[in-house]
C-alpha positions in Angstrom: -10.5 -22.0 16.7 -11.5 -18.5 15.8 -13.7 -18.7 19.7 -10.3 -19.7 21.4 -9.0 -16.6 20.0 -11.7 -14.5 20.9 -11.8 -15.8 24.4 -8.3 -15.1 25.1 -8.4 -11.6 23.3 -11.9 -11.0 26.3 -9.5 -12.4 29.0 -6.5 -9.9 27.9 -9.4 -6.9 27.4 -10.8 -7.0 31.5 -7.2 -7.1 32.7 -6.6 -3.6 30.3 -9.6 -3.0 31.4 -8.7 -2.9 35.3 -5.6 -1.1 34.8 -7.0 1.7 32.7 -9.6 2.1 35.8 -6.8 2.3 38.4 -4.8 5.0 36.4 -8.1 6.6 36.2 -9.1 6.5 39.4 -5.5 7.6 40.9 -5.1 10.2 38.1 -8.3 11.8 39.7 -7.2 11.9 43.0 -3.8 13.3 41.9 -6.0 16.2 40.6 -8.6 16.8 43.4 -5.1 16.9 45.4 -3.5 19.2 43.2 -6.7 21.4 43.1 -6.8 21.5 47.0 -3.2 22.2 47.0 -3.8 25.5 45.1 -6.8 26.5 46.6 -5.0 26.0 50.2 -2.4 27.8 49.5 -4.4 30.7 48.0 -6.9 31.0 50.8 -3.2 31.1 53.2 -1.5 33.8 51.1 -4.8 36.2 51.3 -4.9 35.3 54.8 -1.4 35.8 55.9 -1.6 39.2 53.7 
């Protein structure tokens, strides 16, 4: 009984486990874009001034 419930409890755990990956992953290319972003528009404003 108390193996059934641990099983299950594994099978639940990778599926957290996959989403907290792909926030992860997209919540680091949401920064390296954000990062870019500024650092574009930085490198426009000294050039355009």
């Amino acid at each position: 009984m108390k193996k059934e419930k641990k099983e299950k409890q594994e099978k639940v755990h990778r599926k957290m486990d996959r989403g907290e990956i792909f926030v992860k992953v997209m919540a680091g290319i949401l920064a390296i874009f954000m990062v870019a972003g500024t650092a574009i528009s930085l490198i426009y404003a000294l050039i355009q001034g």
